[in-house]
N, C-alpha and C positions, 0 to 999 in steps of 0.2 A: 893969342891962343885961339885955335879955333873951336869953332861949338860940337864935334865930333871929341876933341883932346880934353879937352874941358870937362866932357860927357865923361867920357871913359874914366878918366882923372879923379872924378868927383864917385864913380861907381867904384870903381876900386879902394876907393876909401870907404864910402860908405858898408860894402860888402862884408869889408874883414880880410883874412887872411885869402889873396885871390887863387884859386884852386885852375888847376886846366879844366873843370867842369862848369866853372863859370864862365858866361860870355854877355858883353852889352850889345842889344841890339838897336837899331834905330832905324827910323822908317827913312827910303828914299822917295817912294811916290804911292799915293792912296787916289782911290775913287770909289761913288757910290752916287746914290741920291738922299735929299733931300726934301721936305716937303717946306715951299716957298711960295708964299702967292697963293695959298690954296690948291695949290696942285702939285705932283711929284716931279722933281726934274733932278737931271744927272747932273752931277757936279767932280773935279777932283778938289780933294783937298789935302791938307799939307797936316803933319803930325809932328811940327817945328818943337823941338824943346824937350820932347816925350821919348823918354830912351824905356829901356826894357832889360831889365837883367834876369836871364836867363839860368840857372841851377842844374845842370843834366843830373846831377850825382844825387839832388833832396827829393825828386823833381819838383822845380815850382818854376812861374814864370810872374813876375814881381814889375811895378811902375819906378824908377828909381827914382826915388824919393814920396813915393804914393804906396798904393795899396798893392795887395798880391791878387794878380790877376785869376791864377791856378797855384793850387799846392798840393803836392802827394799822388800816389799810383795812382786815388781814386780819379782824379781828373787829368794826368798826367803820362802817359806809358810809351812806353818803343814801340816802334811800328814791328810786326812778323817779318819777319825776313829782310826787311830794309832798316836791320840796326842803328844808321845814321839818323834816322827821322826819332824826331819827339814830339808828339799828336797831344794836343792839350785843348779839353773841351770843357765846358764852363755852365753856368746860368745863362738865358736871355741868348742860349745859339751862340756866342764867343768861340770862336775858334781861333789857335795857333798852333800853328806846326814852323818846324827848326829844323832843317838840316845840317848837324853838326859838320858832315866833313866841307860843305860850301860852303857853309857858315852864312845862310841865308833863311829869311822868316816870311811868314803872309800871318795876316791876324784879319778876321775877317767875322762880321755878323750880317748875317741877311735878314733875320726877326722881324726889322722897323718897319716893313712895308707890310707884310701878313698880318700885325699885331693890332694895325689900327691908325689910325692918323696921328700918331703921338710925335708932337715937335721937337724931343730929344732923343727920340728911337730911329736910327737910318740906317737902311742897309750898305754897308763899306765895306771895304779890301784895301789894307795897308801890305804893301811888300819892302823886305830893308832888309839890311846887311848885318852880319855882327861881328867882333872882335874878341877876340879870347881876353880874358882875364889874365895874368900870371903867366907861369909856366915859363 
């Protein structure tokens, strides 16, 4: 079974009852920098294992099997005029947006570089795909 059927498999359990308002997403390619060596430098890296379930109807955007990234209108809302989008903004500069009808995401923090030389803080951009739940 592959790690995409698996993914989804496992999120659709975990969920509950799968709504057309849920979907899993997962990253297909990320980049950013790092701070390495004492100095910042670009890197791509990979978001292997880390899926995302998505909620349009609660709005929340959730780690599946971890924590909730965004939850509720306060950090959650439709874009004006571009109904298909779902803008979810966070602590610490976290951004995701969803476009439901591509069924496509970017999650992206730029923070790490601004904030300070902090070894766990990078600025990234993850971009990935997602799958409807149910329906």
């Amino acid at each position: 079974m592959s790690q995409t059927a698996f993914t989804t498999l496992l999120a659709a359990t975990l969920a509950g009852p799968a709504l057309a308002e849920q979907f899993i997403c997962q990253a297909v390619h990320g980049t950013g920098f790092y701070k390495g060596g004492g100095q910042w430098e670009q890197a791509n890296f990979t978001n292997e294992g880390v899926s995302y379930l998505v909620d349009t109807a609660a709005p929340s955007v959730s780690v599946v099997g971890g924590r909730v990234l965004f939850s509720g209108a306060n950090q959650c809302k439709r874009m004006p005029i571009m109904e298909e989008y779902l803008a979810c903004s966070g602590l610490g500069d976290l951004h995701f947006l969803f476009n439901e009808d591509l069924k496509r995401f970017s999650l992206s923090q730029i923070m790490g570089f601004v904030s300070g030389d902090n070894d766990a803080s990078y600025p990234h951009l993850f971009i990935g795909t997602c799958a409807e739940l149910g329906g």
